[in-house]
N, C-alpha and C positions, 0 to 999 in steps of 0.2 A: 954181854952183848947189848949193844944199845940199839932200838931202831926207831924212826919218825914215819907216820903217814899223814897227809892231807887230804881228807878226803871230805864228798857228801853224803850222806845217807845211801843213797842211792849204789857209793863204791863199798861200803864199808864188806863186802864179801872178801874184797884186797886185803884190807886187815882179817880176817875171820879164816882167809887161807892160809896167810904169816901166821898165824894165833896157833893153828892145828899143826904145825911144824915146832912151834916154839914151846906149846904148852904140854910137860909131857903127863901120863896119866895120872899118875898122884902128886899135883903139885897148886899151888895156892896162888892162885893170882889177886893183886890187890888195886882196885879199882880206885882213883882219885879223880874228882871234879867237882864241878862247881853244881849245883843245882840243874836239870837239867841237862847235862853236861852230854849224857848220853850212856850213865854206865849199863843200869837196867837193858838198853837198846841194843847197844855189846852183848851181852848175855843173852838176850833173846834170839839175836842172830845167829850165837855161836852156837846155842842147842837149837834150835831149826836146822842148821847147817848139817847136824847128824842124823836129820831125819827122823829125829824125836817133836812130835808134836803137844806134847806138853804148853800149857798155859803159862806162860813165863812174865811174871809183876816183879813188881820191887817190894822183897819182905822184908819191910819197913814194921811195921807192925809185929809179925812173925817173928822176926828174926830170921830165922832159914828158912829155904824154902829147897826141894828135892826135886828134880828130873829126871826121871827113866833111871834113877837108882845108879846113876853115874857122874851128876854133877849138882853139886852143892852150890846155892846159892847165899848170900848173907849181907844184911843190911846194920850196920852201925850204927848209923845216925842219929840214932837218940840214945845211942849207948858208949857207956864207958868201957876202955880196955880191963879193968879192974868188975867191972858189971857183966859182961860177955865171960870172964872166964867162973865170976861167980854164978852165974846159969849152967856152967859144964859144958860149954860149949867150944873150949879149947881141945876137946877129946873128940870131934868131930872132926878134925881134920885128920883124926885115923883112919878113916873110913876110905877105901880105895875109890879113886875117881879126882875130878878137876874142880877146886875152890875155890868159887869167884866170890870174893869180900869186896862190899862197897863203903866206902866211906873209913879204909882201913888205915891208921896212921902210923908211924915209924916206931912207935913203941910195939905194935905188933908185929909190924915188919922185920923187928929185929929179936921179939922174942921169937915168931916162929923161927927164923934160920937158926939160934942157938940152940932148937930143939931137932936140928938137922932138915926142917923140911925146906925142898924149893920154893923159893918166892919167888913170881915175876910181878914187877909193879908196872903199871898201865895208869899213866896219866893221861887227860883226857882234856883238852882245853878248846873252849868255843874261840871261833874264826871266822866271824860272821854265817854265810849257812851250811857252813863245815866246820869239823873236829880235825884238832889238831892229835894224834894219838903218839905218845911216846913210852916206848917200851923199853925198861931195862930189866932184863935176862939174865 
């Protein structure tokens, strides 16, 4: 399933309602964009959304970062797919709940589905003072 939004900051609850129909409990969604792009913002929305007020940044640093014990956060970007799994952190996406991965690239995307789990990928492309968000399911 593929789907497109346009939206501002302001709509993005439009994508966050699609998001909680599409994303089902234990499945991995993989964030792409550009700097800024908006993934962190995504994620921050989407755990507010449930009414978890959790402090939600980009663990950048961290690597993971955990909310109300139900969603997994996870930041790439200065790591390798080969560096990520040598941390053990491929064994974390056992864990039951919603895996939002930033910065995640097709070598992951395609190891995780050969290990049976769902991927949904969310690209994320700036449109002057909106995001353009495309989802494939």
């Amino acid at each position: 399933m593929k789907k497109e939004f346009l939206l501002g900051l302001d709509e993005i609850g439009i994508l966050i309602d699609n998001l909680k129909n599409i994303l089902s409990e234990d499945c991995v969604a993989i964030l792409r964009g550009d700097l800024a792009s908006g993934k962190t913002t995504l994620v921050k929305s989407f755990v507010h959304s449930l009414g978890f007020d959790d402090l939600v940044t980009s663990p950048t640093f961290s690597l993971q970062a955990i909310y109300s014990d139900a969603i997994f956060h996870y930041d790439l970007y200065n790591k390798t797919l080969d560096e990520f799994i040598s941390l053990g952190m491929l064994e974390e996406f056992e864990k039951n709940g919603i895996h939002f991965v930033e910065w995640g690239d097709e070598k992951l995307e395609e190891l995780l589905k050969n290990y049976g789990y769902e991927v949904v990928v969310i690209n994320i492309f700036k449109e002057n003072d909106k995001r353009l968000y495309k989802i494939d399911a």
